[in-house]
C-alpha positions in Angstrom: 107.5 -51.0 313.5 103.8 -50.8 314.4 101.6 -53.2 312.6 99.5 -51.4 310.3 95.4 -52.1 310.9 93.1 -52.4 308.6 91.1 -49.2 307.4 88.7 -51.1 304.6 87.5 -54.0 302.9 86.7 -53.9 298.9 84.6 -56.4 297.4 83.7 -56.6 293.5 82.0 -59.8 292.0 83.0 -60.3 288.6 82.1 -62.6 285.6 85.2 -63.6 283.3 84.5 -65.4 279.6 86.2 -68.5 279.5 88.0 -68.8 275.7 87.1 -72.9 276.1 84.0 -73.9 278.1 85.3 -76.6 281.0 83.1 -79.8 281.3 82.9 -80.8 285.1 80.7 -83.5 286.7 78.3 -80.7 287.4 78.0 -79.1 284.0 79.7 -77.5 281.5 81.8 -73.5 283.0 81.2 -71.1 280.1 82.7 -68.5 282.7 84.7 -67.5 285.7 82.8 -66.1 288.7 85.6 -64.7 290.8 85.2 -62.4 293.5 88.2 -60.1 293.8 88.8 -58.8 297.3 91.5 -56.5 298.9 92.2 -55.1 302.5 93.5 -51.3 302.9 95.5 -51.1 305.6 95.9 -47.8 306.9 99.9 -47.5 306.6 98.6 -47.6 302.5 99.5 -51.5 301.9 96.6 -53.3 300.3 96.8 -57.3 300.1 94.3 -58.9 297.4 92.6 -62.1 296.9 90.8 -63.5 294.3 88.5 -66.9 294.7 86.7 -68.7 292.4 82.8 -69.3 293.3 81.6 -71.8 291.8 78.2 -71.3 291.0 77.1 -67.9 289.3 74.3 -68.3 292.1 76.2 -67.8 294.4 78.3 -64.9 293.4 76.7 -62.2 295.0 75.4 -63.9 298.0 79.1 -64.6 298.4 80.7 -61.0 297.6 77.3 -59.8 299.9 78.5 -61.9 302.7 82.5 -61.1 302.5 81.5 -57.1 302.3 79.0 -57.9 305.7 82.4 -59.3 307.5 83.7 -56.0 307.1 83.1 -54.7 310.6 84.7 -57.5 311.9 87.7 -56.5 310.7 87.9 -52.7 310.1 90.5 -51.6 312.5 91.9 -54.6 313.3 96.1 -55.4 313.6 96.5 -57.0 310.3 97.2 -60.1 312.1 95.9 -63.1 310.2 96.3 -66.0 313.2 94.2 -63.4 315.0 91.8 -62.8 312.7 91.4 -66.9 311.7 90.8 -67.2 315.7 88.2 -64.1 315.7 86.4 -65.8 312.7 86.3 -69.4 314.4 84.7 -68.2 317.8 82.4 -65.7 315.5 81.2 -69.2 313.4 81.3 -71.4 315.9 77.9 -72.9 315.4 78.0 -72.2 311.9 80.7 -73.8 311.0 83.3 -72.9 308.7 82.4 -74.6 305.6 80.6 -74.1 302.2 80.1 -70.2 302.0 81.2 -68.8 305.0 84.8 -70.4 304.5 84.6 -69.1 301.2 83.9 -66.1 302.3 86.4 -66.0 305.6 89.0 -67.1 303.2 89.3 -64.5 300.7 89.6 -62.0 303.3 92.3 -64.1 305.2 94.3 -64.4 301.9 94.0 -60.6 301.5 95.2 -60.0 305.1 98.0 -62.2 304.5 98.8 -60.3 301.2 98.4 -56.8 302.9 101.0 -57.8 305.8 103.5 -59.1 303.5 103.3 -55.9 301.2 103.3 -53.7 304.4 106.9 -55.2 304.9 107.5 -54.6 301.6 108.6 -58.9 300.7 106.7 -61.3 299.6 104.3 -63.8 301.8 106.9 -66.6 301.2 109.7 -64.4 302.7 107.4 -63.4 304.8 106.8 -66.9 306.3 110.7 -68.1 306.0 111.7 -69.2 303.2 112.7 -68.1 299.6 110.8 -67.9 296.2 111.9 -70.8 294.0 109.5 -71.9 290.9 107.0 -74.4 290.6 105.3 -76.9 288.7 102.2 -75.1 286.9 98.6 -77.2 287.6 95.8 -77.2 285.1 92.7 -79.6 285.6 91.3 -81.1 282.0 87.7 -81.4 283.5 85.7 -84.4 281.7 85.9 -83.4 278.1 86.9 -87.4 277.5 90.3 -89.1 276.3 90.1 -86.9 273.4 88.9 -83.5 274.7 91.5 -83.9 278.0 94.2 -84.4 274.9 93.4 -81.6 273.0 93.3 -79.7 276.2 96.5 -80.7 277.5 98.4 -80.1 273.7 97.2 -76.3 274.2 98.7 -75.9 277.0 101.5 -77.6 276.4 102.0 -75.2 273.0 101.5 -72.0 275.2 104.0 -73.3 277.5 106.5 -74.3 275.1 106.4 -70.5 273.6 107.5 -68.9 276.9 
């Protein structure tokens, strides 16, 4: 089978309402500012990725600079070792940190995504091994003893229902 290569790259910046606003060390996250990114490959498989940004600031500097990357990678294998080794030469003396990882990473995850659905399994099959569950992660932020409690008894209620 002929790896597929990929055709286009789709970027949408989006702004999700948080139900509870999450105190960090930073400030207080009234909202989500995910950017949502998939690859079209050209056998029809298209991989996604979503990553947080965290700074509304930065949000569209960040979609702006994941769409830019697109010639880099339209009509390439979707090959993600590849690709990771295209992207280090091509940032060399930027480095791959702060926005440009961001960036580099959403599409790699999408890549990864696309290649795994163009076989038709998932990423983990994909990779060798086998789907098995796992322990769910939630961070309480610095709401304090008693706002980290309350947190945690929410969740724990939501999980207890399913």
């Amino acid at each position: 089978m002929a790896c597929p290569k990929i055709r286009e790259l789709r970027v949408r910046a989006v702004r999700v309402p948080m139900a509870q606003p999450h105190k960090t060390a930073s400030g207080t996250i009234s909202e989500s500012p995910l950017i949502l990114t998939d690859i079209v490959a050209d056998d029809g498989s298209i991989g996604h990725s979503i990553i947080f940004i965290y700074a509304v600031a930065a949000l569209k500097p960040t979609a702006d600079l994941i769409k830019n990357l697109e010639p880099m990678v339209k009509g390439e294998l979707l090959a993600p070792i590849e690709l990771a080794d295209k992207f280090a030469k091509r940032f060399r003396l930027l480095g791959l940190q702060g926005l440009v990882a961001m960036a580099v990473s959403a599409i790699d995850m999408a890549v990864w995504d696309a290649l795994a659905r163009s076989h038709n399994t998932s990423l983990v099959r994909l990779l060798g091994s086998t789907e098995k569950p796992i322990a769910a992660y939630g961070a309480v932020g610095y709401d304090g003893v008693k706002g980290s409690a309350e947190v945690a008894e929410d969740w724990a209620k939501i999980v207890s229902k399913q």
